[in-house]
N, C-alpha and C positions, 0 to 999 in steps of 0.2 A: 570179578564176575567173568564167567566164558560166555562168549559170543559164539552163536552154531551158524555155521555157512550153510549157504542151501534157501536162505528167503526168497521164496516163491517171485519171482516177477511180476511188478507191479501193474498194476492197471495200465496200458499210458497215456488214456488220456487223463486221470490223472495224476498219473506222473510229471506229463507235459505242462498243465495245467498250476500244479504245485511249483515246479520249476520258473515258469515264469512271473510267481509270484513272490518269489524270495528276490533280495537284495539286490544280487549278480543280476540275477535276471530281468528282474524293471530295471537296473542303468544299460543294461549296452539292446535291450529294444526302446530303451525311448530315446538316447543316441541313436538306432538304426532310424527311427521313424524320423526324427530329427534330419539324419543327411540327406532321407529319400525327398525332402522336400514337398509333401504333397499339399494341393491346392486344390480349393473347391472346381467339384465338374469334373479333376481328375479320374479316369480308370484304372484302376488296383487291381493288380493279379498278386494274389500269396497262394503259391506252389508249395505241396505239402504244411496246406492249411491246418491241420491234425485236428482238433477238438474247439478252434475257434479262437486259440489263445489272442492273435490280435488284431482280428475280423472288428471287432468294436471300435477299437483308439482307429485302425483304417478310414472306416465310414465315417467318425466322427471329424475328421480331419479333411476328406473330400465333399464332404457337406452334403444337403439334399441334393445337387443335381450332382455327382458325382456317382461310382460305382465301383462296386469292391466285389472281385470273381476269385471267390476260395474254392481250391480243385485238390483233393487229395482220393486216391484212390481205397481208401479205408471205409467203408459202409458205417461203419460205429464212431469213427470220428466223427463224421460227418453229422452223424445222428445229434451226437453231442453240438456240434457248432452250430446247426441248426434249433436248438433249444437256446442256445445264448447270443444268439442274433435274431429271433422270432418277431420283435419289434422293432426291427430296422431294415425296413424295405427296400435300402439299394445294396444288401448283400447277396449276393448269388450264388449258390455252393453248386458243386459240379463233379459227379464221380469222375475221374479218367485218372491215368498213370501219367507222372510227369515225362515220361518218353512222348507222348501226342498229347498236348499239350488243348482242349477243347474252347480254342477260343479263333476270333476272325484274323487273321495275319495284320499286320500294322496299327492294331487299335488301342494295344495297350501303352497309359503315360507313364505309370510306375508299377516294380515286378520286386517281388522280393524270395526270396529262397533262405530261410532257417535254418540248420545242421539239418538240412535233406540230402545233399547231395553225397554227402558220407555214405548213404544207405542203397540210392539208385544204381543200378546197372549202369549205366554208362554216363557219368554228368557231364562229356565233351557232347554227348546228344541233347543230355536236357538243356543244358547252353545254349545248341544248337536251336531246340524248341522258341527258348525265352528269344531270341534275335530275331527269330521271326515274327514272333507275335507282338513285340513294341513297337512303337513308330519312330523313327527317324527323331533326336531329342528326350528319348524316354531313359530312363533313370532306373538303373536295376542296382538293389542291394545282395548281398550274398555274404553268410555267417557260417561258418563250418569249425569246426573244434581239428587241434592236430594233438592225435593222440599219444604221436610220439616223443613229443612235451610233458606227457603226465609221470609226474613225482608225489609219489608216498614216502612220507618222512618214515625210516626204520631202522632196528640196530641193524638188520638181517637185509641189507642194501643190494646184496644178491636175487633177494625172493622178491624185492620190491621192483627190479630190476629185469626180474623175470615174469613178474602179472604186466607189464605195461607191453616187455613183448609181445606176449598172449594178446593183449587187448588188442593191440596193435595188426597183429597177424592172424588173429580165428576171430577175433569178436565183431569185428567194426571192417567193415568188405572195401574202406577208402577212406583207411584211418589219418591219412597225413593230407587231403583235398586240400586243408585252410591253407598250408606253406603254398598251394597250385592255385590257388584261386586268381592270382592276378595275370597268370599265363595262360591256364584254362578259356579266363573270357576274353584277352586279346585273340587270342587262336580264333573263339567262336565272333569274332567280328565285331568288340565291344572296345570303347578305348576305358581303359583304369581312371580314374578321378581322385579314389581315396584308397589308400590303404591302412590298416588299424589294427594294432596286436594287442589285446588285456590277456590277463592271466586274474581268471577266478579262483580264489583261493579260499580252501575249506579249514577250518579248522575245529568243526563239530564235526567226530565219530560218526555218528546216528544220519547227519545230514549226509554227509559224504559216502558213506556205505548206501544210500538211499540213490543218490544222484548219478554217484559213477560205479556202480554195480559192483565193492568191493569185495561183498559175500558169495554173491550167487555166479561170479566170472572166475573167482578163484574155486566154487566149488567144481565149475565144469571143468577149470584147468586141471585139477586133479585128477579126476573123473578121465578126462583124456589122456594120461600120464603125462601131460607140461609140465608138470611142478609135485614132486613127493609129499602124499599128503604129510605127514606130521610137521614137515616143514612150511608148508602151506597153511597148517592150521594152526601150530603158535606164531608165525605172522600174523592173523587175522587176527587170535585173540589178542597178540601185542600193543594193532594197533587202537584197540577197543581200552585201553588203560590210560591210553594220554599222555604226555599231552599229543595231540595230533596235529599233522599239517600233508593237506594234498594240493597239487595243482596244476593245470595245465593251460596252453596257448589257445586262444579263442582268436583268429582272423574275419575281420571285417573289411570287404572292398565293396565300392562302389562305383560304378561302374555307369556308361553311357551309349547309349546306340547311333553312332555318328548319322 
């Protein structure tokens, strides 16, 4: 069977959404939520909230007097988060960009950041943001993907070789942040606690062309002359025959505001 590059880009919130309910995704956020330690009465910031993925396990875990402050500057996420938090009254959603960060200086207990900082203009700023906004003892998690980790199993080890550069260089504006992550937040005034390397590994086609964009990043590659299509496209169809295997570094640090 041929595979056609070119599938439209997904939704993302639910993209987002789909993601964090498959396998990979429930272990390393209920690990994240796990080291962040939260306790009732806690104050919760998740920066680049998206669609509310874990606005719930949050609040559920800070209790009634606790409070959970999702900020993502996306109107349609938010719309989304907002309908799967409507019956839990200490979540608080908040348009702003994570560059100004809309919260009171020193108040927040625990802060968490997702593969955002990949995407932000500057994350020694949004760093900057989050250290001001925790108090003195606050507990900051931070999850970023390095993209320059990612391997596609293929005969054609060159073309494979040559989409991760691509993704690497035009697709993802701060594709390698995970390997930076523990420098990044010492710099921004945070001392390191934990540091954590997994490697999500795919070995469904169908899921993996869904997750890490193997159709529609190789068809732009081509499109921009990165990569000669006909060589680009019996890669794709290659790797659509099996058996298949993708994977890359996922860093996890946690971090504290002295």
């Amino acid at each position: 069977m041929t595979k056609t590059l070119g599938v439209p880009r997904p939704d993302q919130a639910a993209y987002m959404l789909r993601a964090a309910s498959e396998d990979a995704g429930r272990a390393y956020k209920q690990r994240l939520l796990d080291l962040l330690d939260l306790r009732p009465g806690h104050t919760v910031l998740d920066v680049g909230c998206g669609p509310g993925t874990d606005l719930p396990a949050l609040a559920e875990r800070v209790g009634a007097t606790g409070r959970v402050i999702g900020v993502d500057r996306d109107p349609a996420m938010l719309a989304t988060a907002r309908e799967r938090t409507a019956a839990t009254s200490t979540v608080e959603l908040r348009e702003a960009d994570a560059h100004a960060l809309p919260v009171v200086p020193g108040t927040v207990d625990r802060a968490k950041i997702d593969r955002v900082l990949m995407h932000v203009r500057s994350p020694a700023d949004v760093l900057a943001q989050l250290r001001t906004a925790t108090r003195p003892g606050a507990l900051v998690a931070l999850v970023e993907p390095d993209w320059d980790t990612l391997a596609v199993d293929s005969e054609d080890l060159e073309t494979s070789r040559a989409f991760t550069r691509y993704t690497t260089e035009k697709v993802v504006r701060h594709a390698t942040v995970g390997r930076s992550l523990a420098r990044l937040t010492t710099r921004a005034g945070f001392r390191v606690e934990t540091t954590i390397a997994t490697t999500p590994v795919f070995t469904d086609f169908e899921h993996a062309d869904h997750t890490l964009g193997l159709g529609r990043n190789m068809q732009q590659a081509i499109t921009e002359g990165h990569i000669d299509r006909t060589r680009g496209e019996t890669w794709f169809t290659g790797l659509a025959q099996g058996p298949f295997y993708a994977s890359f570094t996922l860093v996890t640090v946690i971090c504290s505001h002295p």
